[in-house]
N, C-alpha and C positions, 0 to 999 in steps of 0.2 A: 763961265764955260769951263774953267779947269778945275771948277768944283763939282760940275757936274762928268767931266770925265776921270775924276779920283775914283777910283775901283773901289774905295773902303767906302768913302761916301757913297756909293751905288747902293754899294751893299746894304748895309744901313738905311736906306730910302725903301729897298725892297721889303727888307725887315719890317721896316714900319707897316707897310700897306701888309704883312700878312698878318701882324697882328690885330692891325684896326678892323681887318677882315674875319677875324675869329672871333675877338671881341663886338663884333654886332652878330656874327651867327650865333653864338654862344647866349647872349641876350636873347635873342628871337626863341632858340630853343628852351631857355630857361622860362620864357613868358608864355610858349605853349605848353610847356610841364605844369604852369602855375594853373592855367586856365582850365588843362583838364583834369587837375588835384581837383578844383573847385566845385567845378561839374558833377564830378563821382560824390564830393562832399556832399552837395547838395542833394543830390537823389538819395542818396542812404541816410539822409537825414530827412527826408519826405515818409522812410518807412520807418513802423515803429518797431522797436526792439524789444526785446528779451532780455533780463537779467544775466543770462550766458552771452549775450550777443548776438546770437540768432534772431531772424525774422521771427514774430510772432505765428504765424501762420504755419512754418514748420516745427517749430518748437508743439505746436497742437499736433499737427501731423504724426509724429515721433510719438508723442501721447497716446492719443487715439491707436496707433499699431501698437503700443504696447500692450494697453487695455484689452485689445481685441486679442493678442495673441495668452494671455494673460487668461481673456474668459475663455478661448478655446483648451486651453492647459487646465485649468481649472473641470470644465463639463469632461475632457476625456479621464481625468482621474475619479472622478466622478463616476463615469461609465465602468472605468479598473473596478473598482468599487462593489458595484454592484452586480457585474459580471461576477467575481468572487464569491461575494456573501450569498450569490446565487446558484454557484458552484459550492459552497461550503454548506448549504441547506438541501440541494440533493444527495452529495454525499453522506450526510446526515441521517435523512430519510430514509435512503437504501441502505445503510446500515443498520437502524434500527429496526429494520424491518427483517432483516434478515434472519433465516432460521441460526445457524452456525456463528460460533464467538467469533470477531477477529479483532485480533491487538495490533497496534502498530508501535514498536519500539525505538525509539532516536539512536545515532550512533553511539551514544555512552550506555546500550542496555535496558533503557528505563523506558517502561511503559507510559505512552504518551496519549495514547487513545484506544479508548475497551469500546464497545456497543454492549448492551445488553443481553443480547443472550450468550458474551462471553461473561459478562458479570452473574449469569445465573450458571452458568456451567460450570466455573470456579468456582462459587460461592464468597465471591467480594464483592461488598460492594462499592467501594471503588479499587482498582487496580492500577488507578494511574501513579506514576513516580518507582513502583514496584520492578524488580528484576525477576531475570526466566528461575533463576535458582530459587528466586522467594518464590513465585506464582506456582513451580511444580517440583518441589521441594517432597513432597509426597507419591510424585509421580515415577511410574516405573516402564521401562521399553518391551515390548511383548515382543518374542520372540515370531516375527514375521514378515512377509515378503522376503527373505532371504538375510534379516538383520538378526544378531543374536542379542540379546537384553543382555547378557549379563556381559560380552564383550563389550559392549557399547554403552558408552554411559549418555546421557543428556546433553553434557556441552559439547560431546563429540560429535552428536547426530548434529545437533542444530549447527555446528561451525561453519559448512563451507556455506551456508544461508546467511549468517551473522558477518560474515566476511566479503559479501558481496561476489563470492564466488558463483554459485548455482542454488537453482531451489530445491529444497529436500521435501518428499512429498509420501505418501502411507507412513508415516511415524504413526504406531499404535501403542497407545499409554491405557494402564491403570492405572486410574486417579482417584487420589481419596480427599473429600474435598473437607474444606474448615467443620463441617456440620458432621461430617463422618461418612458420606455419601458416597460409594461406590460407583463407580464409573468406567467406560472404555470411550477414550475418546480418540479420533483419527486426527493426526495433526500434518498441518502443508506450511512452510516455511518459507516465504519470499523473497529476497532482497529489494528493495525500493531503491532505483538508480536516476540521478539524472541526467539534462541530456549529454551532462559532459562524460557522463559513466561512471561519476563518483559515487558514494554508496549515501543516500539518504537515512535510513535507517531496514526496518526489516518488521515483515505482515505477517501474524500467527492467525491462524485461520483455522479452526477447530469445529470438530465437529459429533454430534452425540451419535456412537456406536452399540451405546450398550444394550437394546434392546434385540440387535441382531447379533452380538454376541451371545445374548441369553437365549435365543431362539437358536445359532448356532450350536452351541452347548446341549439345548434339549434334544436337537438333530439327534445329536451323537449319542447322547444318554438313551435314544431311545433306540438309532442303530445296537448300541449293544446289548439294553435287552430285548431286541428283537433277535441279536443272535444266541442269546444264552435259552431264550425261550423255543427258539428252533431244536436246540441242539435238547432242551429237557422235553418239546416234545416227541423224537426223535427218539431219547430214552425211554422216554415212556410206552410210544406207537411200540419200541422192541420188546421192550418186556412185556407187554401184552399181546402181542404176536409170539412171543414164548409159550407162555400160560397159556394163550387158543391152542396152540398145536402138542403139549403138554397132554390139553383137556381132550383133545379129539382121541389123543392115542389111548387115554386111561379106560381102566375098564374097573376100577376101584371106585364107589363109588363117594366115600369118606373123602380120597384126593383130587374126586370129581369135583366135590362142595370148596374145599380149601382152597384149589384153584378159580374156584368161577367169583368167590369171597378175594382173592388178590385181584383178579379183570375188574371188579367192581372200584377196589378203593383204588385201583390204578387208575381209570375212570375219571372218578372225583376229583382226584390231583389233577387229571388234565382238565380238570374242567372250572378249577379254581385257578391254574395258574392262565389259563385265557382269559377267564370272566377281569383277574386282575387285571389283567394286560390291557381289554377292552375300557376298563372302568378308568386307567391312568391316562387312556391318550384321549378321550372322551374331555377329562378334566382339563387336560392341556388344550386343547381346542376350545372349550369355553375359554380359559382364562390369554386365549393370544385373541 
């Protein structure tokens, strides 16, 4: 009895019973940790594995979406593709086909793509890799639409176009081509931008002038001698409306004859320099 009322023995007896009380819950919980380690063990060794450790099944899975995303990437560059080379065959086409040269020059100057009837209008045939000083090196600024040639030289006009500033448009050149060929060509200038407004390169776009040049030229050649021809018939209508009125008043008839001898050859002259006149514009109409 006085050992069971010693307060340290109490103590101690208590002590006991909480250990022995942890010590089998601590057991119980350590035997259901073991049993459901086992459990999960079991089942995950009921499936088969993977080399990474993955289920089988998804390791396919994971495959399979790649391949699929794989052949979808694959058919739309595919599509890029063809989309293009089907874009770069109409552009093609309409350029070839086009009456008028046009060059397209990259931003270092150099001519990157000519069409044909810019290669027949130069006379290269090929002009690609070539600069604007080589291709119109010959070429000179006509004095029009309010430009003057001789202020203004070539890389003047074309700059704010070559600069991606604005398009320059009626540039009128004499050009004289490799063969010696004579020419008036109208030239338009582009800038090529993309969409971020950088300058890609720059469009020459050329075009054959000279046949309306020559026709404008014959205009004019034959305004003036249409007016030179007015003003000699006009001398002439005078001086034989002298000689008439001469002739009515004489009563001599020696200066009757001398006179009616100048109406006659006065006559003649106007009657060659019309016939001329009829016979040149006659020609020019056959040959336009």
């Amino acid at each position: 009895m006085k050992l069971l009322l010693n307060p340290m023995a109490l103590r101690m007896a208590v002590l006991l019973l909480v250990a022995v009380a942890a010590f089998v819950l601590g057991a119980f919980v350590i035997r259901r940790m073991r049993k459901s380690l086992a459990e999960e063990a079991d089942s995950l060794a009921q499936l088969p594995l993977a080399a990474e450790g993955l289920p089988v099944h998804s390791y396919h899975a994971v495959i399979q979406q790649l391949k699929q995303q794989k052949h979808e990437l694959t058919a739309q560059q595919a599509a890029a593709r063809r989309k293009a080379k089907a874009s770069d065959t109409l552009s093609a086409t309409v350029l070839a086909n086009l009456s008028c040269g046009v060059l397209f020059f990259n931003t270092s100057g150099l001519v990157r793509q000519a069409n044909s009837a810019a290669r027949k209008l130069l006379g290269f045939a090929s002009p690609v890799g070539m600069r604007t000083a080589d291709l119109f090196r010959t070429a000179k600024l006509r004095q029009e639409n309010g430009r003057s040639g001789a202020a203004m030289s070539l890389e003047q006009a074309f700059a704010p176009a070559l600069a991606g500033e604005s398009v320059v448009r009626g540039l009128v050149l004499d050009y004289v081509s490799p063969e010696g060929n004579r020419l008036v060509l109208e030239l338009t200038v582009s800038p090529v931008l993309a969409e971020d407004a950088s300058l890609m390169g720059t469009t020459f776009v050329l075009t054959d002038r000279t046949e309306i040049a020559r026709i404008r030229q014959d205009q004019e050649m034959r305004q003036e001698v249409s007016a030179e021809m007015a003003l000699g018939l006009r001398s002439s209508l005078t001086t034989i409306a002298g000689y008439a009125q001469q002739l009515a008043h004489s009563r001599d008839p020696e200066l009757a004859g001398q006179l009616a001898d100048d109406i006659a050859n006065e006559a003649a002259q106007l009657d060659r320099t019309i016939g001329s006149f009829l016979a040149g514009a006659k020609a020019a109409a056959a040959s336009s």
